[in-house]
OpenMM code with the backbone's topology and positions (N, CA, C; nanometers):
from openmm import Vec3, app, unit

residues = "UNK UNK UNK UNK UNK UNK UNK UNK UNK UNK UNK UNK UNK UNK UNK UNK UNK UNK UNK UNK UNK UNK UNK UNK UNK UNK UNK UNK UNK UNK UNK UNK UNK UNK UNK UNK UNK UNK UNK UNK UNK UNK UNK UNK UNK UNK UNK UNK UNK UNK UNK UNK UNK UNK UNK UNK UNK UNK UNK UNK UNK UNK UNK UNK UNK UNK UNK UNK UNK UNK UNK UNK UNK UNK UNK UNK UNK UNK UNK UNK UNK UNK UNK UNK UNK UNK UNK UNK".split()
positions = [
    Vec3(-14.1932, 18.8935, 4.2722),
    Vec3(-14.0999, 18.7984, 4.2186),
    Vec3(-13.9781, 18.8744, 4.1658),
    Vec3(-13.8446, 18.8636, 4.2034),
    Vec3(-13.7246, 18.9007, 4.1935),
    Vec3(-13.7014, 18.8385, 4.0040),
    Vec3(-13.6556, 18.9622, 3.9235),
    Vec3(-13.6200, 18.9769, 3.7739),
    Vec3(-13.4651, 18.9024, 3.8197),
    Vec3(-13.4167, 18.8025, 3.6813),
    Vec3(-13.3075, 18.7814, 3.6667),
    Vec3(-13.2506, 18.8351, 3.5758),
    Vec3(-13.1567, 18.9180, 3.5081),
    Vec3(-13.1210, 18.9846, 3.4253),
    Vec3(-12.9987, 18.8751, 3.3479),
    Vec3(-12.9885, 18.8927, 3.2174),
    Vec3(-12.9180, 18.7624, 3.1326),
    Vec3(-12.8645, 18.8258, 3.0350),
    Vec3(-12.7283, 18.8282, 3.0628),
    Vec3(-12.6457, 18.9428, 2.9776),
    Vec3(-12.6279, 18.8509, 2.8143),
    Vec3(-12.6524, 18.9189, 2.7128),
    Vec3(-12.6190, 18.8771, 2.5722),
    Vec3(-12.5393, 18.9381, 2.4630),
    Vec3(-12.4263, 18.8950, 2.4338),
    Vec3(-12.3104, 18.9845, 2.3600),
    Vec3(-12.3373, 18.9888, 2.2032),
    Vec3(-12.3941, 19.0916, 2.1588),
    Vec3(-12.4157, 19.1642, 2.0416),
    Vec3(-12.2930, 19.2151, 1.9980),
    Vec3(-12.1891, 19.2004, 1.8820),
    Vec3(-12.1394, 19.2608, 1.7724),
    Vec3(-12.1629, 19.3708, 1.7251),
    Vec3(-12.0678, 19.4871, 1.7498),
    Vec3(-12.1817, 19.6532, 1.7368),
    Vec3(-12.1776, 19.6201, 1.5825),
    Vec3(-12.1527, 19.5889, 1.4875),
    Vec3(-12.1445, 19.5713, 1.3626),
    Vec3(-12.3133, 19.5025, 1.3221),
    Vec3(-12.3625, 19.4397, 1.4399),
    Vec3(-12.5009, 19.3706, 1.3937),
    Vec3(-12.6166, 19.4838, 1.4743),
    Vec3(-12.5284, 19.5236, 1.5556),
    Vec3(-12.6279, 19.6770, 1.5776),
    Vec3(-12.6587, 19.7244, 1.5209),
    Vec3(-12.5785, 19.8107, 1.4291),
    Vec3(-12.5032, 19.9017, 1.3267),
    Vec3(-12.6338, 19.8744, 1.2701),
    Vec3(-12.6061, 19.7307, 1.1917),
    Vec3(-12.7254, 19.6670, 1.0993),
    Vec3(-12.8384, 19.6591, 1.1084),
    Vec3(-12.8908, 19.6503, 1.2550),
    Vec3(-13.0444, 19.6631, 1.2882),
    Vec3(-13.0701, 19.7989, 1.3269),
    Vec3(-12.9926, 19.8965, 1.3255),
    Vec3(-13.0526, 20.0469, 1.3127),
    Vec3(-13.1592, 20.0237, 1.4198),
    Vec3(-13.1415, 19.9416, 1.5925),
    Vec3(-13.2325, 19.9447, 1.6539),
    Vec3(-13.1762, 19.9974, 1.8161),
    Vec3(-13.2342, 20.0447, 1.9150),
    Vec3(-13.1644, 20.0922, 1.9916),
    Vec3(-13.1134, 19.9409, 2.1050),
    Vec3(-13.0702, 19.9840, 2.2205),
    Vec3(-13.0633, 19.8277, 2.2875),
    Vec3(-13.1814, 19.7969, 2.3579),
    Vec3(-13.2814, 19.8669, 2.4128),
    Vec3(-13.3598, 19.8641, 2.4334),
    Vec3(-13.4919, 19.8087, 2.3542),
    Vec3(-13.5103, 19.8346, 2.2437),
    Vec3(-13.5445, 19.7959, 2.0835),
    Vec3(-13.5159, 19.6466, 2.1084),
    Vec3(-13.4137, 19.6402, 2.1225),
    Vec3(-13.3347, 19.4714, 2.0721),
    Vec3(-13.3764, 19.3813, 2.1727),
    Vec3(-13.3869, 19.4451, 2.3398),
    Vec3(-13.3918, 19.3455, 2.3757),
    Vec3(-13.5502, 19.3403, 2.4405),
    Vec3(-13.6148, 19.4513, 2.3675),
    Vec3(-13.7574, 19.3701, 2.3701),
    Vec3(-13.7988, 19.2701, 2.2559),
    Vec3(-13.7496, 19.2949, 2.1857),
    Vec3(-13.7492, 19.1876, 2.0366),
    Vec3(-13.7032, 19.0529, 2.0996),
    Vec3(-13.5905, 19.0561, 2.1421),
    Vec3(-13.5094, 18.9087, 2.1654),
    Vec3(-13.6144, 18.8806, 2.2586),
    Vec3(-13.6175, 18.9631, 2.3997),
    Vec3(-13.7510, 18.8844, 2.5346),
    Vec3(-13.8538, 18.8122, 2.4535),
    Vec3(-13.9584, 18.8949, 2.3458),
    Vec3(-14.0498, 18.8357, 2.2688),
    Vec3(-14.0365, 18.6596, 2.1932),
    Vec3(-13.9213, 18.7370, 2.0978),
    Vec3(-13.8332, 18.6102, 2.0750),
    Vec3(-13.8312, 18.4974, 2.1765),
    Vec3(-13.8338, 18.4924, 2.2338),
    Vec3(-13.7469, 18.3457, 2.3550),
    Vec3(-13.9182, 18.3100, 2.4163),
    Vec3(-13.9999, 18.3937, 2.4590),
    Vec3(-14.1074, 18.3657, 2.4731),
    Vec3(-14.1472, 18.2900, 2.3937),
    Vec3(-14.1774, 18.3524, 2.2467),
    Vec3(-14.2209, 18.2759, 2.1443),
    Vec3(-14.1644, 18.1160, 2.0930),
    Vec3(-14.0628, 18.1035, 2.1355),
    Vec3(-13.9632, 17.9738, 2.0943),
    Vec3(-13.9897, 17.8987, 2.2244),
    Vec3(-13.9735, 17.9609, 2.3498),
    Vec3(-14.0117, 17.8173, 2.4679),
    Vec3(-14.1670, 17.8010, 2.4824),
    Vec3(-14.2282, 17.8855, 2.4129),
    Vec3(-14.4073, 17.8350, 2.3916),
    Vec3(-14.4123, 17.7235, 2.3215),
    Vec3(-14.3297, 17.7493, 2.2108),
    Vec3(-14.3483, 17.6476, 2.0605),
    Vec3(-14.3022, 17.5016, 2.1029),
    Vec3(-14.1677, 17.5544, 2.1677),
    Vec3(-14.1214, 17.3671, 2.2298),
    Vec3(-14.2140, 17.3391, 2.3256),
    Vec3(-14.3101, 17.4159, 2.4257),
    Vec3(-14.4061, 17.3406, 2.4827),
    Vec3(-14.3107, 17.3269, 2.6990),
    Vec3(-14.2099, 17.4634, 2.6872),
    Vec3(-14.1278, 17.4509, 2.7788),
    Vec3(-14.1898, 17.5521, 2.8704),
    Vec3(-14.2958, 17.6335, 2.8217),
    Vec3(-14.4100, 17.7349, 2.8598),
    Vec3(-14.5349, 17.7645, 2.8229),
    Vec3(-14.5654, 17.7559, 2.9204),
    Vec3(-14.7321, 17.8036, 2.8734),
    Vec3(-14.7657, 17.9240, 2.8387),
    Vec3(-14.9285, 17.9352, 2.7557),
    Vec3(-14.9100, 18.0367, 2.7365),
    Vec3(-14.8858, 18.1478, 2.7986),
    Vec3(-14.9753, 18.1320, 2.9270),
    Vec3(-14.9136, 18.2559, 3.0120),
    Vec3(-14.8197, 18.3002, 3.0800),
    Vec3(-14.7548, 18.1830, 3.1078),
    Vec3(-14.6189, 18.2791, 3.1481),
    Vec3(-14.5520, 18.2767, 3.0372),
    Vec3(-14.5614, 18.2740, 2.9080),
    Vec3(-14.4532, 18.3033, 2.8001),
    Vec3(-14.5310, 18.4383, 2.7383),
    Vec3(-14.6265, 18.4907, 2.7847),
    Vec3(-14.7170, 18.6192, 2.7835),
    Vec3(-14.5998, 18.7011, 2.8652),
    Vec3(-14.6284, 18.6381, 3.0273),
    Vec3(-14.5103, 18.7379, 3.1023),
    Vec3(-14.4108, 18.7606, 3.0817),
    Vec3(-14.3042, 18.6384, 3.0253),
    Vec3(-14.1657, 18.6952, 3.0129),
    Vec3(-14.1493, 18.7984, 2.8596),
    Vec3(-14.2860, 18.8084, 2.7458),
    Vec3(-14.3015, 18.8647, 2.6407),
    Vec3(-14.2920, 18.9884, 2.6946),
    Vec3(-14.3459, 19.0431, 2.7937),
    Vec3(-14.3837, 19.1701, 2.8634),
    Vec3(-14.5096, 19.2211, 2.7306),
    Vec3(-14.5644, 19.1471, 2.6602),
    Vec3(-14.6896, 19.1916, 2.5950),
    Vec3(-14.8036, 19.1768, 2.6542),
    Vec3(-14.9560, 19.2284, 2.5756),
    Vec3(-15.0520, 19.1695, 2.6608),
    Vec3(-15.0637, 18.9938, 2.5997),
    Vec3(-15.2135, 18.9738, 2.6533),
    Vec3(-15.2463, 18.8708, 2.5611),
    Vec3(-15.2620, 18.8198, 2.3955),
    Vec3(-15.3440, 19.0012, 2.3534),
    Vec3(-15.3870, 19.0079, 2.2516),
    Vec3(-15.2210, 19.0133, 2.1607),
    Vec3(-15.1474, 19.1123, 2.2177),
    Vec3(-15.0302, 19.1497, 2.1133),
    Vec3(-14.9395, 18.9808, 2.1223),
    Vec3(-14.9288, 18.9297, 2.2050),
    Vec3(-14.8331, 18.8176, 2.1983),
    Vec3(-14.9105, 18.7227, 2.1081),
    Vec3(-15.0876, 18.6639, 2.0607),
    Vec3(-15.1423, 18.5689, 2.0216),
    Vec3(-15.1075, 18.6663, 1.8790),
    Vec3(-15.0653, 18.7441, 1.8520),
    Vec3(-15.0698, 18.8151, 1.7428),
    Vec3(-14.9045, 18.8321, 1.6879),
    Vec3(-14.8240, 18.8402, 1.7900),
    Vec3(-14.6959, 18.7806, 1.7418),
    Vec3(-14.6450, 18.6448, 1.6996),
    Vec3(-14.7510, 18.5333, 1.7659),
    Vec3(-14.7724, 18.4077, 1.7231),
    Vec3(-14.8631, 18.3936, 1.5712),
    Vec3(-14.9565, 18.4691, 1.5549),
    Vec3(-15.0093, 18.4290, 1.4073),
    Vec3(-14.9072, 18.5115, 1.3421),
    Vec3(-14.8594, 18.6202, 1.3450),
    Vec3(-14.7088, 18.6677, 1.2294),
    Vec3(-14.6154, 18.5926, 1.2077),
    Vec3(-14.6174, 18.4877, 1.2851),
    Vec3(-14.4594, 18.3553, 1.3448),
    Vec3(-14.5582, 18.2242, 1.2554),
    Vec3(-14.6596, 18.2276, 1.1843),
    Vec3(-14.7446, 18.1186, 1.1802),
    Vec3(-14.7683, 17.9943, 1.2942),
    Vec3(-14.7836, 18.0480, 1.3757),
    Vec3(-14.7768, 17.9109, 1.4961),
    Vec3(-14.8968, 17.9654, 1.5623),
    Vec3(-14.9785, 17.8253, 1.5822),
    Vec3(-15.0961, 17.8404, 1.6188),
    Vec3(-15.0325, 17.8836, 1.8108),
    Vec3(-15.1791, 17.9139, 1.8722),
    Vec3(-15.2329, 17.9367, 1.9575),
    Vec3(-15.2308, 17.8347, 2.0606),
    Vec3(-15.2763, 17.7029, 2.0262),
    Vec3(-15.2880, 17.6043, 2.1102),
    Vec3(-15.2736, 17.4447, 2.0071),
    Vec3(-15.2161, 17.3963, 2.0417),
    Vec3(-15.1847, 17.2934, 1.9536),
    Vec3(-15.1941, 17.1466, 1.9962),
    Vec3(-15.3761, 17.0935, 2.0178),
    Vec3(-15.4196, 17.0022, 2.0918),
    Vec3(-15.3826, 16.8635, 2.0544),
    Vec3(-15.3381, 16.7594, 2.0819),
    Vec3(-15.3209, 16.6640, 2.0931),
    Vec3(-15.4565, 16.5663, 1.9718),
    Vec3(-15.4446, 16.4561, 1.9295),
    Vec3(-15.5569, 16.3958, 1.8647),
    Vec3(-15.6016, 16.3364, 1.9592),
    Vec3(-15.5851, 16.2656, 2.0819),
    Vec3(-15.6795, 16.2392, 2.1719),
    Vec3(-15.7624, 16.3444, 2.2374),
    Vec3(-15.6939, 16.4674, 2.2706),
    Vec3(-15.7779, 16.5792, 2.3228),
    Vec3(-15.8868, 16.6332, 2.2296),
    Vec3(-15.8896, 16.6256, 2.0711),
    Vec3(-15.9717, 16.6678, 1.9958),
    Vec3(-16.1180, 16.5450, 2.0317),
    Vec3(-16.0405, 16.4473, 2.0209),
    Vec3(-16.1300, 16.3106, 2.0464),
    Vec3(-16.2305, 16.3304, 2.1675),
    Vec3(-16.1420, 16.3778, 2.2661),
    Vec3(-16.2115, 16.3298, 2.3820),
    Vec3(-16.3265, 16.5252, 2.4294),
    Vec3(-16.2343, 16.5963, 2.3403),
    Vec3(-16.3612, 16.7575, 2.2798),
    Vec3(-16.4810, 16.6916, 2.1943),
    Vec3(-16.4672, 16.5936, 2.1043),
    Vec3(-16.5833, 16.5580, 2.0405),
    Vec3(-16.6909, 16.4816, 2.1076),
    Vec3(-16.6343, 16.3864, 2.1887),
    Vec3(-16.7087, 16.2623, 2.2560),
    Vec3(-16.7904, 16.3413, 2.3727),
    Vec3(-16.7078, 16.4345, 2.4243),
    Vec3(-16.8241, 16.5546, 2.5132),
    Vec3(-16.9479, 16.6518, 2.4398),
    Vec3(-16.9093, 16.6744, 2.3238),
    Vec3(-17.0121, 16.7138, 2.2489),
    Vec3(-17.0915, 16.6666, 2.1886),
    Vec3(-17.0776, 16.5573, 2.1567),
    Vec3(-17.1870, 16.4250, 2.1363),
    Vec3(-17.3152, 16.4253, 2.2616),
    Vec3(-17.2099, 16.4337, 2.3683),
    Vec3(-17.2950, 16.3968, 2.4849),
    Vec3(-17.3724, 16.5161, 2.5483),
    Vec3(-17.3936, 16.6434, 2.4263),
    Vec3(-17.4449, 16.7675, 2.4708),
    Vec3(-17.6106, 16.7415, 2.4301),
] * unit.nanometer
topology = app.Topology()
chain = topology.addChain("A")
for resn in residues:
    res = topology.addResidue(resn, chain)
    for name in ("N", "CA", "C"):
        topology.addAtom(name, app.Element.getBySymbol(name[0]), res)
Protein backbone atom coordinates (compact mmCIF):
# COMPACT_ATOMS: atom_id res chain seq x y z
CA UNK A 1 0.00 0.00 0.00
CA UNK A 2 1.48 3.35 -1.34
CA UNK A 3 2.26 6.06 2.03
CA UNK A 4 0.69 9.52 1.47
CA UNK A 5 2.88 12.04 2.98
CA UNK A 6 0.86 15.37 4.55
CA UNK A 7 2.95 18.30 4.89
CA UNK A 8 2.23 20.40 8.35
CA UNK A 9 3.63 23.98 8.99
CA UNK A 10 5.21 24.27 12.44
CA UNK A 11 6.45 27.82 13.72
CA UNK A 12 10.28 27.21 14.53
CA UNK A 13 9.42 29.28 17.66
CA UNK A 14 6.99 26.17 18.78
CA UNK A 15 9.92 23.91 17.92
CA UNK A 16 12.24 25.91 19.80
CA UNK A 17 9.58 25.17 22.63
CA UNK A 18 9.19 21.50 22.32
CA UNK A 19 12.99 20.93 22.43
CA UNK A 20 11.83 17.92 20.08
CA UNK A 21 13.46 16.88 16.87
CA UNK A 22 11.04 16.74 13.58
CA UNK A 23 11.06 13.41 13.59
CA UNK A 24 10.07 13.39 17.48
CA UNK A 25 7.11 15.64 16.42
CA UNK A 26 5.87 13.91 13.85
CA UNK A 27 5.65 10.65 15.51
CA UNK A 28 3.77 12.39 18.33
CA UNK A 29 1.33 14.24 15.91
CA UNK A 30 0.88 10.47 13.64
CA UNK A 31 -0.04 9.04 17.29
CA UNK A 32 -2.05 12.06 17.90
CA UNK A 33 -4.50 11.85 14.82
CA UNK A 34 -4.72 8.10 15.35
CA UNK A 35 -5.84 8.63 18.72
CA UNK A 36 -8.52 11.46 17.81
CA UNK A 37 -10.04 9.53 14.55
CA UNK A 38 -10.38 6.33 16.98
CA UNK A 39 -12.25 8.51 19.54
CA UNK A 40 -14.70 10.06 16.82
CA UNK A 41 -15.26 6.43 15.78
CA UNK A 42 -13.75 7.49 11.99
CA UNK A 43 -11.26 4.33 12.72
CA UNK A 44 -10.98 1.33 14.05
CA UNK A 45 -8.93 0.12 16.24
CA UNK A 46 -6.69 -1.36 13.95
CA UNK A 47 -6.06 0.64 11.46
CA UNK A 48 -5.70 3.63 13.88
CA UNK A 49 -2.90 1.04 15.42
CA UNK A 50 -1.38 1.35 11.75
CA UNK A 51 -1.40 4.85 11.02
CA UNK A 52 0.02 5.12 15.08
CA UNK A 53 3.00 3.09 13.67
CA UNK A 54 2.77 1.53 17.43
CA UNK A 55 2.11 -1.96 18.41
CA UNK A 56 -1.12 -2.95 19.92
CA UNK A 57 -0.01 -2.97 23.41
CA UNK A 58 1.81 0.67 23.20
CA UNK A 59 -1.21 2.39 21.33
CA UNK A 60 -4.11 0.67 24.07
CA UNK A 61 -1.65 2.30 26.44
CA UNK A 62 -1.52 5.67 24.79
CA UNK A 63 -5.32 5.45 25.00
CA UNK A 64 -5.48 4.72 28.89
CA UNK A 65 -2.78 7.94 29.35
CA UNK A 66 -5.54 9.97 26.99
CA UNK A 67 -8.28 8.39 29.53
CA UNK A 68 -10.31 6.92 26.68
CA UNK A 69 -11.38 3.60 26.92
CA UNK A 70 -10.51 0.79 24.55
CA UNK A 71 -13.84 -0.04 23.17
CA UNK A 72 -16.83 1.89 23.88
CA UNK A 73 -19.98 -0.52 23.44
CA UNK A 74 -23.21 0.70 22.74
CA UNK A 75 -26.22 -0.12 25.61
CA UNK A 76 -27.85 -2.42 23.28
CA UNK A 77 -24.57 -4.31 22.61
CA UNK A 78 -24.01 -4.68 26.46
CA UNK A 79 -27.74 -5.95 26.42
CA UNK A 80 -27.57 -8.18 23.78
CA UNK A 81 -23.54 -9.49 25.68
CA UNK A 82 -25.85 -10.21 28.64
CA UNK A 83 -28.89 -11.98 27.03
CA UNK A 84 -26.07 -14.45 25.45
CA UNK A 85 -24.79 -15.11 28.77
CA UNK A 86 -27.90 -15.88 30.32
CA UNK A 87 -28.23 -18.36 27.64
CA UNK A 88 -24.75 -20.00 28.71
Amino acid sequence: MKNVTIPVEIPSDIMLALNESEEELKDHLQVAVAIMLFHEGKLTIGKAIQLSGLTRYEFEKSLAKSNLPVSNPSIEQVMADLETIKKL
